[in-house]
VOBA-1610 file (N, C-alpha, C; in pm, whole numbers, padded with zeros to 5 digits, always signed):
BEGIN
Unk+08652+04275+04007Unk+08538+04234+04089Unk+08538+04304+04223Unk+08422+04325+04304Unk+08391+04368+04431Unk+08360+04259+04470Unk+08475+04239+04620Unk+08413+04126+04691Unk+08347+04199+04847Unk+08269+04151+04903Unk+08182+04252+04954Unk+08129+04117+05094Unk+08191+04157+05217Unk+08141+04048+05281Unk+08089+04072+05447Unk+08006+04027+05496Unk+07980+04096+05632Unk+08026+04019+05702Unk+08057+04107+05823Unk+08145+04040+05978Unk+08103+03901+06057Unk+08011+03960+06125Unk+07958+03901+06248Unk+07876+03754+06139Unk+07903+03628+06212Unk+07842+03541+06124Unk+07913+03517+06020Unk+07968+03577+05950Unk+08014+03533+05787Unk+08199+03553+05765Unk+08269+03653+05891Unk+08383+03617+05884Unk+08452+03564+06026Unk+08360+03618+06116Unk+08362+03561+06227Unk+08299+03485+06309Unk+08267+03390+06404Unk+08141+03343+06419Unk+08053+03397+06488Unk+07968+03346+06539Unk+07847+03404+06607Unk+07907+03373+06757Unk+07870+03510+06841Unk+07918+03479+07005Unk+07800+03513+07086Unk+07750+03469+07226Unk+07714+03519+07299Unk+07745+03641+07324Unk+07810+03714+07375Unk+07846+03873+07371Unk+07895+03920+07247Unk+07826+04005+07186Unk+07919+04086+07054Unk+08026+04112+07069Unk+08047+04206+07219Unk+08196+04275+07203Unk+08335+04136+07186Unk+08319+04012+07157Unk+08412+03912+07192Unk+08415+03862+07063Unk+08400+03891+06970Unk+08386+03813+06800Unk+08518+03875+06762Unk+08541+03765+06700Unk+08680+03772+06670Unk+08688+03707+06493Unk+08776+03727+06443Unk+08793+03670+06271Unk+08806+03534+06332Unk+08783+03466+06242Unk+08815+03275+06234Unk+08947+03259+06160Unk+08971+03172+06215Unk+09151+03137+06167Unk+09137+03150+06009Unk+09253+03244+05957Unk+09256+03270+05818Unk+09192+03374+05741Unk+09063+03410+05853Unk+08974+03512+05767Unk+09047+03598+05724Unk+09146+03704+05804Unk+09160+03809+05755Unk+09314+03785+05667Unk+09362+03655+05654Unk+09505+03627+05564Unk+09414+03613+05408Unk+09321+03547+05412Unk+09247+03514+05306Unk+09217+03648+05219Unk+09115+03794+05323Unk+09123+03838+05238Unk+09176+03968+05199Unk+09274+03955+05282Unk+09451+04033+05272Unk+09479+03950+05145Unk+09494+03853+05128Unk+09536+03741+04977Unk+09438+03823+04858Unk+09305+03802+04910Unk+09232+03851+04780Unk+09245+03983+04707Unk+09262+04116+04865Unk+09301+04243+04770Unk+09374+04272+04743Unk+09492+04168+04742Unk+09607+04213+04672Unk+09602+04135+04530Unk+09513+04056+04495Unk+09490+04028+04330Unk+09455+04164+04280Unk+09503+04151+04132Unk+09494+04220+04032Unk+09339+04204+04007Unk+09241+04332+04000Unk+09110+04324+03980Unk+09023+04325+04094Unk+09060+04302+04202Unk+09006+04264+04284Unk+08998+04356+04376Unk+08878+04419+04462Unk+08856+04475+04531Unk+08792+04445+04652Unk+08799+04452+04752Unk+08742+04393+04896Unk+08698+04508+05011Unk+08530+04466+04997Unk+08469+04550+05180Unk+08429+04446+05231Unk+08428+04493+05363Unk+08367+04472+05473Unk+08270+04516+05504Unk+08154+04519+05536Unk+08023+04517+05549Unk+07909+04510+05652Unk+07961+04572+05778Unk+07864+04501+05918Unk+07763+04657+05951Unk+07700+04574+06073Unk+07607+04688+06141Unk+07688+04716+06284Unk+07799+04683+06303Unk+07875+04745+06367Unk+07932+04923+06349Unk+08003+04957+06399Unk+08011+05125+06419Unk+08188+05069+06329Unk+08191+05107+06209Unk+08304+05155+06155Unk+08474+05138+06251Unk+08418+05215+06368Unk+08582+05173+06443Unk+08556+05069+06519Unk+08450+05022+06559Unk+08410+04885+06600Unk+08469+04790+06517Unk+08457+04779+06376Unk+08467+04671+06313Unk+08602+04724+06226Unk+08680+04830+06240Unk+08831+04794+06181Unk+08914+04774+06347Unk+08925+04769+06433Unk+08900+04749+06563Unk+08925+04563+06539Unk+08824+04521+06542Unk+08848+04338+06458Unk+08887+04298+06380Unk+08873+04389+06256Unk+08889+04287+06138Unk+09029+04411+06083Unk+09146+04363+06084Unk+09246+04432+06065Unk+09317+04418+05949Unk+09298+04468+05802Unk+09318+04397+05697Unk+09371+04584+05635Unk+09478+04573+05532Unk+09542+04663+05475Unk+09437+04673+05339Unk+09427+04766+05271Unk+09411+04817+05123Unk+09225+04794+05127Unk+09165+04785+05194Unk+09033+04714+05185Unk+08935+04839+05236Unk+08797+04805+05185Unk+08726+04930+05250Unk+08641+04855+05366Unk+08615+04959+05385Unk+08549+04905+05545Unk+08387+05028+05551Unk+08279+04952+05582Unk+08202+04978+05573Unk+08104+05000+05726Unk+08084+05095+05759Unk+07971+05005+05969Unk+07854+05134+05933Unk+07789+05054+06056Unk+07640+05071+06042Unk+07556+05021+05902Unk+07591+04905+05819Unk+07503+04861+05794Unk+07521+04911+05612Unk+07632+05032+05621Unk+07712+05125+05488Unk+07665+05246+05549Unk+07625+05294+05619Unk+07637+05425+05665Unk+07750+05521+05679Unk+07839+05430+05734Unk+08002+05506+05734Unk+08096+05399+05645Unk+08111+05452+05523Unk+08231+05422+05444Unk+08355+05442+05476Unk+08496+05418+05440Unk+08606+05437+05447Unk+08673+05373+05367Unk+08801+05391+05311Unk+08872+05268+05245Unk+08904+05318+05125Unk+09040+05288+05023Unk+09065+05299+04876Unk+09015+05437+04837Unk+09058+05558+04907Unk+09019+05678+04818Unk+08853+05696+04881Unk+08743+05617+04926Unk+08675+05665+04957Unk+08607+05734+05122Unk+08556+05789+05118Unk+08541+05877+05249Unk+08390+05900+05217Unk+08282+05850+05305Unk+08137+05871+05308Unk+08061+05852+05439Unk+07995+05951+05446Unk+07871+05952+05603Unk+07764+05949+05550Unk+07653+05898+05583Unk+07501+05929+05544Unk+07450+05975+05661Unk+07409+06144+05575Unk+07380+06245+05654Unk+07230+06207+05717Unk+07185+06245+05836Unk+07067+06194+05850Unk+07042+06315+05941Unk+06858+06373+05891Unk+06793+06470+05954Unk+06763+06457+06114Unk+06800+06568+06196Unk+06777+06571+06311Unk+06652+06519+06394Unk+06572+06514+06312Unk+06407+06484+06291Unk+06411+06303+06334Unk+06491+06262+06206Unk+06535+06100+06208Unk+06590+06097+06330Unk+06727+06168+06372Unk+06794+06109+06511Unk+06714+06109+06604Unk+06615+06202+06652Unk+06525+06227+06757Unk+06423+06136+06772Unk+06378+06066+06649Unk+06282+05929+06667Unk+06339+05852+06693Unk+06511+05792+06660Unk+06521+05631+06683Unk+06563+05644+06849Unk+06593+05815+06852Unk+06624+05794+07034Unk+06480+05777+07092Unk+06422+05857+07081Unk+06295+05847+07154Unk+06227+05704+07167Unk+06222+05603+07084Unk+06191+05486+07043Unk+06295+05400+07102Unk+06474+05369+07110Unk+06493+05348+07188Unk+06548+05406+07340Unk+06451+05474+07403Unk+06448+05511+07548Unk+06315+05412+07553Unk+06256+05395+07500Unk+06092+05373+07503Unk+06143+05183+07544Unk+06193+05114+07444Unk+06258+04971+07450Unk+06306+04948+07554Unk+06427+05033+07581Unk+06515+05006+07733Unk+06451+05020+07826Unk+06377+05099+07844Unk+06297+05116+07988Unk+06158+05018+07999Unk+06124+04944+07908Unk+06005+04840+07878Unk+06074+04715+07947Unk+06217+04744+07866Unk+06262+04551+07851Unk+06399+04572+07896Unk+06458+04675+07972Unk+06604+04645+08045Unk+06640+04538+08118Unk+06525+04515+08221Unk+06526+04474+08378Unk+06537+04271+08260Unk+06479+04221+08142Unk+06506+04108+08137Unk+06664+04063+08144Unk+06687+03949+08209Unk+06830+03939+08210Unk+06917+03900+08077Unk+07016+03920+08057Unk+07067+03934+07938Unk+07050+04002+07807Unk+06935+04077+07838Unk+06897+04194+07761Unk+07037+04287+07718Unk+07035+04337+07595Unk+07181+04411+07615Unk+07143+04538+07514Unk+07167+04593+07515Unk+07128+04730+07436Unk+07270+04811+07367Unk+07273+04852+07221Unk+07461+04873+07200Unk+07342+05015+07131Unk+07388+05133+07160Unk+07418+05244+07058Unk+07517+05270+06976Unk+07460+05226+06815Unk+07547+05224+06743Unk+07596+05383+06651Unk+07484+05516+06648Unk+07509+05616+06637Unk+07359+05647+06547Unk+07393+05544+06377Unk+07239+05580+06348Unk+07187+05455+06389Unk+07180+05356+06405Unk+07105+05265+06492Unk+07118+05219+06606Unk+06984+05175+06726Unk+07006+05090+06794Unk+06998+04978+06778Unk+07084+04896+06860Unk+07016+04767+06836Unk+07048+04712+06955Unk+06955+04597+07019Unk+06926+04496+07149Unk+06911+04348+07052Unk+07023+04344+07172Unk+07109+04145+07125Unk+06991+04112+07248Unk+06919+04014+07208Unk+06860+03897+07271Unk+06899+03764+07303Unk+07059+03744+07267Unk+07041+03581+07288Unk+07117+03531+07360Unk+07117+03613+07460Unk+07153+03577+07639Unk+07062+03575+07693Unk+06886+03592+07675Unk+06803+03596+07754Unk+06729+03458+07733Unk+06669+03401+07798Unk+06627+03260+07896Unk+06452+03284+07743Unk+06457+03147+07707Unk+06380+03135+07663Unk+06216+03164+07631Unk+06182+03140+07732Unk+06052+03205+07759Unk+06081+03361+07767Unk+06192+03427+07810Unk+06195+03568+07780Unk+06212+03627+07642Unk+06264+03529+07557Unk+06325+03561+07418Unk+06145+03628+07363Unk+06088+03480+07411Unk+05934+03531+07310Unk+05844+03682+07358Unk+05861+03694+07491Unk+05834+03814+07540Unk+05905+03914+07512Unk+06033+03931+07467Unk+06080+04028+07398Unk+06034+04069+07251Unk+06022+03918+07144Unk+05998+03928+07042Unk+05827+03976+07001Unk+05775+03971+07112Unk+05608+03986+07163Unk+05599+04120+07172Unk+05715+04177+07242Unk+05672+04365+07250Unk+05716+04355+07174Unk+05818+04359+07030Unk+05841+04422+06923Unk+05770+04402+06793Unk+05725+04292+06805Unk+05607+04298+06699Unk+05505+04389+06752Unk+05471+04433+06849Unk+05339+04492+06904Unk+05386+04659+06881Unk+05515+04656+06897Unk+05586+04780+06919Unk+05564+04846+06766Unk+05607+04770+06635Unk+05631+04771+06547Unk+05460+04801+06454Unk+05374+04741+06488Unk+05212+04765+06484Unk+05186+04895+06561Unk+05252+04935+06634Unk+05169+05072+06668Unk+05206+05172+06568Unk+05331+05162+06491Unk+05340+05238+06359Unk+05389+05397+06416Unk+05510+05393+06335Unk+05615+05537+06344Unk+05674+05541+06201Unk+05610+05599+06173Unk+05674+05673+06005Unk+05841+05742+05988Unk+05879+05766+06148Unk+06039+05764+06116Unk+06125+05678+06147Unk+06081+05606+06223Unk+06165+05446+06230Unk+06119+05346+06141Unk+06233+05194+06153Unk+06191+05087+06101Unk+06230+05037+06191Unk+06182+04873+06251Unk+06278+04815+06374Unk+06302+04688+06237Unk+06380+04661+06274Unk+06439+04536+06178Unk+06456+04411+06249Unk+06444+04324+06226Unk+06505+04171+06297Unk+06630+04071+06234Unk+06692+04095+06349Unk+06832+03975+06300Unk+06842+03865+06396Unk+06955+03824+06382Unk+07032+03692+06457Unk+06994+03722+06615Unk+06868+03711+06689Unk+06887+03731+06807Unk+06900+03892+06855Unk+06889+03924+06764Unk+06869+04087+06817Unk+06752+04181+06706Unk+06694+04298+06744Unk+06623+04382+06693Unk+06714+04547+06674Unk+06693+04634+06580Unk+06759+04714+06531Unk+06636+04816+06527Unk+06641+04917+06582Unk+06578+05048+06518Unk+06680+05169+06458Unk+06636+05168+06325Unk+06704+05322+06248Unk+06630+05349+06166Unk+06663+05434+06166Unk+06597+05547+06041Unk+06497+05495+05947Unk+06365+05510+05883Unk+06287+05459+05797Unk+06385+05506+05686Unk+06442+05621+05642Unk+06542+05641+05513Unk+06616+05600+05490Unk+06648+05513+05617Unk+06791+05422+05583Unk+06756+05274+05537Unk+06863+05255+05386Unk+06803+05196+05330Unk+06927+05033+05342Unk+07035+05041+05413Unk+07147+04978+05408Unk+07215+04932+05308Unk+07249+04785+05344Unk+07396+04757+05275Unk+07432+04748+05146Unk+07278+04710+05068Unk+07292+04692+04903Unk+07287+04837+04823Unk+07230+04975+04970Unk+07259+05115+04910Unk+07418+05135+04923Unk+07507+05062+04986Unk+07617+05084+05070Unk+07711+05006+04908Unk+07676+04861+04856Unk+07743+04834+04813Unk+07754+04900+04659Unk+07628+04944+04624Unk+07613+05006+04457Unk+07680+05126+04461Unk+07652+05210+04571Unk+07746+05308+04583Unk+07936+05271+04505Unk+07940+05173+04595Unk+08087+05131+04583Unk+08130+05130+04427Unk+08039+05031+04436Unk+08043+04964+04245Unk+08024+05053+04172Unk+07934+05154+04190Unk+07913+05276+04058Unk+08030+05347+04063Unk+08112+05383+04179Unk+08189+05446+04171Unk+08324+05352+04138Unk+08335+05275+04145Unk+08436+05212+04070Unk+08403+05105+03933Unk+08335+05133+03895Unk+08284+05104+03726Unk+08277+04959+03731Unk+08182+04883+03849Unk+08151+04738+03829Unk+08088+04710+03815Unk+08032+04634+03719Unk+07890+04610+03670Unk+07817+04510+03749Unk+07733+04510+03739Unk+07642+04416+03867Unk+07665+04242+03866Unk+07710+04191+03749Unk+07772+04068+03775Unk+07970+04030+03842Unk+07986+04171+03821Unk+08119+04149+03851Unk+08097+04151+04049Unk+07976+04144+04102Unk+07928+04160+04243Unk+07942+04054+04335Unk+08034+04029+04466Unk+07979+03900+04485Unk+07971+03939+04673Unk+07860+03905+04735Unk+07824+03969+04860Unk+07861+03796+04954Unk+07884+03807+05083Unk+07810+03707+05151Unk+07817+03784+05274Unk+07690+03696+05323Unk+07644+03697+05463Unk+07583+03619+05481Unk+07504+03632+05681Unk+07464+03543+05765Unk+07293+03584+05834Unk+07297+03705+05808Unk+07144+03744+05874Unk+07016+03748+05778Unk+06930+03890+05865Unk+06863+03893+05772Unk+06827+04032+05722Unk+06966+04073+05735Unk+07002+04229+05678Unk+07025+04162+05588Unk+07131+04069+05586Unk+07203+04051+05428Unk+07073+03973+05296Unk+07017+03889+05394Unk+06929+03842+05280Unk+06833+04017+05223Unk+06782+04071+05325Unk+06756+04173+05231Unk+06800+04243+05105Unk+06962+04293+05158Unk+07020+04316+05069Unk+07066+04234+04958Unk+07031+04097+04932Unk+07026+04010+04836Unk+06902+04062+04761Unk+06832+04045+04816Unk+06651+04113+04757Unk+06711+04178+04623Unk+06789+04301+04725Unk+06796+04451+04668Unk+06860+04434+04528Unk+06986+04357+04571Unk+07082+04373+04453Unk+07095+04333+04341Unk+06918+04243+04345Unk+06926+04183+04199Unk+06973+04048+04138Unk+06939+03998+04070Unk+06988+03832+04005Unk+07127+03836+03983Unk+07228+03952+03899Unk+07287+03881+03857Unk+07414+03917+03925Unk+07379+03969+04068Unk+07503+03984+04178Unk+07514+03860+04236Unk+07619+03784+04285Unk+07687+03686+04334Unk+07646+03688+04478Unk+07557+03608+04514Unk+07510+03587+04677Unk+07535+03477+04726Unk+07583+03498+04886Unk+07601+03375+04924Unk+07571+03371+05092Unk+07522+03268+05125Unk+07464+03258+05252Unk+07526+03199+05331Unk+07534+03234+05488Unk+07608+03173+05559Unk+07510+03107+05667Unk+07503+02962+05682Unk+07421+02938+05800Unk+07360+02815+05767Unk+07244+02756+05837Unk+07176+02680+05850Unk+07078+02627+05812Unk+07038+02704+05731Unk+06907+02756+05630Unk+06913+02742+05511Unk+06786+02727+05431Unk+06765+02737+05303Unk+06743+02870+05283Unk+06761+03006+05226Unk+06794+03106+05139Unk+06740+03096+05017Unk+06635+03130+04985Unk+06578+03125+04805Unk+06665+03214+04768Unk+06720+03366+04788Unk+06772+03505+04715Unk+06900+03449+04745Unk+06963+03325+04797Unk+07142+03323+04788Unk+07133+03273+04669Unk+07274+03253+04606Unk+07286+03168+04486Unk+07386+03003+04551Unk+07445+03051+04681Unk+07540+02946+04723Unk+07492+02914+04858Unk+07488+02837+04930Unk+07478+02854+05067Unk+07570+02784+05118Unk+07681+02769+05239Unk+07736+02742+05334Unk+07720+02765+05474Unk+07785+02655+05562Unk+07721+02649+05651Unk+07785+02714+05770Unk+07898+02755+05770Unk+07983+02846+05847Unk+08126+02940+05820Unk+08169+03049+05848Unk+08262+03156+05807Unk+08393+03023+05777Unk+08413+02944+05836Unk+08523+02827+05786Unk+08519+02810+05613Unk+08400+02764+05614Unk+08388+02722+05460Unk+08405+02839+05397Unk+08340+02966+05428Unk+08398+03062+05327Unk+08511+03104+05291Unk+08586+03060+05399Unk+08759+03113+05391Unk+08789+02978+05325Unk+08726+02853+05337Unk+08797+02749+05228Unk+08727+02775+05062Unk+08643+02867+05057Unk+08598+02894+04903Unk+08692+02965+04850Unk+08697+03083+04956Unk+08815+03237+04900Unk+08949+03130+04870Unk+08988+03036+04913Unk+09092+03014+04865Unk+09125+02908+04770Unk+08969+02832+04743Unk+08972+02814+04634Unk+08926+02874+04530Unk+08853+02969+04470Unk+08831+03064+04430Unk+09005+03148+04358Unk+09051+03177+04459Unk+09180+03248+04449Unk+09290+03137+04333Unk+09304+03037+04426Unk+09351+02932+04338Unk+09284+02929+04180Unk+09194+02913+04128Unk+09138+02970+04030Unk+09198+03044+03933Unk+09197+03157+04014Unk+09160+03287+03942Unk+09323+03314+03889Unk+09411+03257+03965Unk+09549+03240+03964Unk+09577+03149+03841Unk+09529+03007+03820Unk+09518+02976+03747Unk+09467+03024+03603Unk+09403+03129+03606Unk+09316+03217+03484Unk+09228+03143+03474
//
């Protein structure tokens, strides 16, 4: 099996500042435990920058995935998704265009991640949140055929319209290691990952982290705790045959 799981939200919790997220007690013993089962294979999965997120999440034999699967690493594999100069020059131009609109709100925060930007919103004061979310829908209606801006947890993302993320990030994995789409099991917390639930089809293993009802999860839980109490029951399990 591919176990396949994203950071922020789903192994760690959610913080006011990104740079301060840290694993939750056990995350990374849990799934240090899991890739060392027989069968078992384990990524990591964020829109963090690759050394950003092995940087946190410090786990032996496992692949590690940032930007969203843009930069692979891990078990024999080594992957970049090459992207046309054409693409880099829109998501900059687009964000210079953001920062200089919406810097001056306070708690505004802006991270260059390499192929994406993205601006965390949820340090900014309420009534500013909607005025942020107000230029990017408006932003997003004026229409650019080489960007997409995306929406998550309190923040907005512009990359590449070709970039297609994490469920291109995880089939990759799986084709190349001969797993068939039920042997799949993903979780996350945003609404990258529910996309990539979309993507991956019925009979991959989804699971949601959060607060919400999720039609495309198959499980939902309500915080990275409970998932590290599934992985280890789960494990227990599987130990059992």
């Amino acid at each position: 099996m591919l176990f396949c799981f994203d950071f922020d939200g789903t192994l760690s919790d959610i913080v006011k500042n990104p740079d301060k997220a840290q694993p939750v007690k056990n995350a990374e013993k849990s799934v240090e435990r899991l890739a060392a089962l027989k069968g078992c294979m384990v990524c990591v999965i964020s829109g963090r920058r690759i050394y950003d997120l092995k940087k946190r999440f410090k786990v032996k034999n496992i692949i590690y995935c940032g930007n969203h699967g843009a930069e692979i690493q891990g078990r024999g594999i080594s992957y970049r998704f090459r992207l046309d100069e054409a693409y880099k020059k829109s998501v900059k131009c687009a964000s210079f265009l953001v920062w200089g609109a919406l810097k001056k709100i306070p708690g505004f925060i802006k991270e260059n991640k390499g192929y994406v930007t993205a601006f965390h919103y949820r340090n900014v004061s309420a009534p500013d949140r909607l005025k942020v979310e107000r230029w990017f829908r408006n932003f997003a209606d004026a229409g650019n055929s080489m960007i997409r801006i995306r929406k998550g947890n309190k923040v907005f993302e512009i990359l590449p319209a070709i970039f297609t993320g994490k469920a291109q990030a995880i089939r990759l994995i799986a084709e190349k290691e001969q797993i068939p789409e039920q042997g799949v099991f993903f979780a996350g917390d945003d609404t990258t990952d529910i996309e990539a639930f979309k993507e991956l089809g019925k009979k991959t293993v989804k699971v949601f982290i959060g607060r919400k009802t999720v039609t495309a999860a198959d499980m939902l839980l309500k915080s990275p705790q409970e998932l590290v109490l599934l992985l280890e029951i789960m494990m227990d399990l599987m130990k059992e045959g």
